[in-house]
Structures are given as C-alpha cells and as structure tokens.
N, C-alpha and C positions, 0 to 999 in steps of 0.2 A: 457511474457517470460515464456517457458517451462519449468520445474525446476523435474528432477527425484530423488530422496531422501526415501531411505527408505521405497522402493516397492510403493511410492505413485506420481504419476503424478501431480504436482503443479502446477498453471497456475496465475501466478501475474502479475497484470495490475497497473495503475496508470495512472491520465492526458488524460480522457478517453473526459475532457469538453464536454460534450453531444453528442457524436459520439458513446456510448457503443454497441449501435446494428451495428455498424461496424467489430464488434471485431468478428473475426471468433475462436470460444470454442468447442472445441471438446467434445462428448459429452461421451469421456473417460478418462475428465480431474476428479479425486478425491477431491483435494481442488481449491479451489477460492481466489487467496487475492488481493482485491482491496486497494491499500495504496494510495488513495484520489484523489482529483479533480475531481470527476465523473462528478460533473456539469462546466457549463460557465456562468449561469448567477446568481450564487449564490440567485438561487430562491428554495422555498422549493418544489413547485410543480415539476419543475426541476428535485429535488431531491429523490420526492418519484414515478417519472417515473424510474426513473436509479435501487430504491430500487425493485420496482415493477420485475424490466427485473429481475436482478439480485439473486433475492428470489427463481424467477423462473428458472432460471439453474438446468440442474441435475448434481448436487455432491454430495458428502458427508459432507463438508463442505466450508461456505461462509465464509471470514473474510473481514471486513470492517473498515479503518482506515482512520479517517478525514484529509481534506488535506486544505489549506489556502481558496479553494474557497468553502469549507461549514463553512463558516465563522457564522453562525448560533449555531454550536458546540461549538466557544468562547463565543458568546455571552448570549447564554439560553442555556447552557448545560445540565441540567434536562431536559428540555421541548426537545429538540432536539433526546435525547436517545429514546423519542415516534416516532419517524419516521423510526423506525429500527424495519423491520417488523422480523414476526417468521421464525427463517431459516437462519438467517444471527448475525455473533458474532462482535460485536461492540468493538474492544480492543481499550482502551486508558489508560496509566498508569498504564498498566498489564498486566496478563497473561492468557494463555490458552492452555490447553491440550489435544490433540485428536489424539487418538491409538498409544500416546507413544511419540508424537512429541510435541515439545513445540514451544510454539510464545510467544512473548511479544511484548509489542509497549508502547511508549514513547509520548507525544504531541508535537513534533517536526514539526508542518505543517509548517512551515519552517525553526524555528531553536528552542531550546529549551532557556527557560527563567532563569533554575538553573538545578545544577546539578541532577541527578538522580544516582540511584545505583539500578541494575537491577540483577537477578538469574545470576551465571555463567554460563558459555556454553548453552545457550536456541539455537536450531533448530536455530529457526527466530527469528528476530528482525525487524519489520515493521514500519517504520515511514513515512511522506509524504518528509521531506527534506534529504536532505544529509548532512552527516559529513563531516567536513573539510579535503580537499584534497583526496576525494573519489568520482571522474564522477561529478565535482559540480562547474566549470566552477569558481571557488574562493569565491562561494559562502555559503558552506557549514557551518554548524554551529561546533565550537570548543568545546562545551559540549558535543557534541551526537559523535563527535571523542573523546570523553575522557570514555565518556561511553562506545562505543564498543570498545576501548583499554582494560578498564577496565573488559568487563563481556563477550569478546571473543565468539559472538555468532556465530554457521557455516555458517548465511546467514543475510546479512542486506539489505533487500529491499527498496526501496524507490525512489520516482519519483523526479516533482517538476523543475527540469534542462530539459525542453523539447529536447535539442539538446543533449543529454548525454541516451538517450534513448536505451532502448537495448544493451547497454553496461557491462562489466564485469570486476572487477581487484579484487585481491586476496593479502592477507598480509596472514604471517603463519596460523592464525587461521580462518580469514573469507573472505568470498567470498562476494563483494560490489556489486550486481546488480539496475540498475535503469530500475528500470520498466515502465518506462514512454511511453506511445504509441502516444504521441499528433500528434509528426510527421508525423507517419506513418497514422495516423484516419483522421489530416488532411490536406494532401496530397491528400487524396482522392476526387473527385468531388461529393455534395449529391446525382447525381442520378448514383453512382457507384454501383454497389455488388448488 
C-alpha cells in the first residue's frame, strides 16, 4: 500500500509468505515497512532470503516488524535480532525517527499479551495484528485498540487478516490500513511477472 505523507513516498507491505519478489516497488518509493509474515515456512534461511531481497532495495529507509510466522523472534529473540542485516530497522517495543517522522511498534503478531503505553500522536504505529474492530474480521486484539485509543497515532499499519488486505477505515485521529498482500502475491501463478 502506497502511503504519501510528508513529502515522503511510503510503501507498506505485510503477508508477503514467500512471494516478496512479486511485489512490484518502485524504485521511487523512500521508506519500506514490512509489518511481518515475510516468510511461509517459518524457516530461517526463508528468512534471511526475504532479509537479503529486502536490504537490497533502494530507499532511504527499511523498517521491519515480526509477524507470527517469524515465530523464531519469540522464541530466541537475542539470537534472531542477528539475522537483520545492515540497512534494515528492527522496531519492536519502540521507536524510531527518520527526517521528522516517527514509528513505533508494539509485539502484537497477533495480539498483544498486556497493556502497553506508547508516545502520543507517533506518525506510525506498525504491528503484524490488528486492533479490535479495525479490517480484522473479529479477530483483532482489545489491547492494541486500547492502545491506539490511547496514543492516537496518524497511521496504524498492520497485516495478519489476509482477506482485509488493501483496505482502509479512519476514526477522528487515525487512519487503520492492512497492508497485507497475501492475496493479491497469491493469486498469482509462480510462473507469472
């Protein structure tokens, strides 16, 4: 999903499960934010093909945020921060600043475990799941809607609901995009593009 914001060209993806070189990226996109599932087979080499493509984009900047199938990130989370290569920002349970714009992200790869309490009005807010009653098909987590209640962010991204893909709905303060491409990458036949 294209996302224009403050002279910067945004391009957020999610639920890309091994299909990432599908994805047609303009190579006048500025930021990158993948909010999770890059892989399908929750393997790491999987994973550090996706990091590999990925690093190599030209942008300004990558943001990369776990999603339930790098389930590797719950499990050794030190040891998994080494598979994020240079070039690419790992946000989980914080934040990040770049040319004015702010992100944050949450561990919500699919719902969150306890509350959190996050900056006011941050840009972004990237998680892999969705808040309750936002493109989430009733599956959304009530923490991470109590959260973006609470810290009113302009943008809350997040995949996770394949069928909720490409979608958009807005309450006074933020704007709910699911970035999820699953459908659309695979839709497609492998010997497509």
């Amino acid at each position: 999903m294209m996302i224009n914001y403050k002279g910067h060209k945004i391009l957020a993806f999610s639920d890309t499960h091994g299909r990432h070189r599908y994805l047609d990226i303009s190579s006048e996109v500025d930021i990158l934010i993948c909010a999770g599932d890059c892989i399908n087979t929750f393997s790491v080499d999987e994973f550090r093909d996706f990091m590999s493509w990925y690093a190599s984009l030209p942008a300004k900047l990558r943001i990369f945020v776990a999603g339930n199938h790098e389930l590797f990130f719950d499990l050794f989370p030190e040891r998994s921060k080494e598979f994020i290569p240079k070039g690419v920002v790992f946000l989980e349970d914080g934040g990040y600043e770049f040319d004015g714009l702010h992100f944050y992200s949450v561990p919500a790869r699919a719902w969150l475990h306890q509350p959190r309490i996050i900056p006011e009005s941050m840009d972004f807010l990237i998680t892999h799941g969705p808040a309750l009653d936002c493109l989430d098909e009733g599956q959304g987590c009530p923490l991470l809607y109590d959260t973006v209640l609470k810290s009113k962010p302009r943008y809350h991204l997040f995949g996770h609901i394949h069928s909720q893909g490409g979608k958009v709905i807005r309450n006074q303060w933020t704007t709910f995009c699911n970035v999820s491409c699953f459908e659309k990458l695979w839709n497609y036949p492998e010997n497509e593009k």
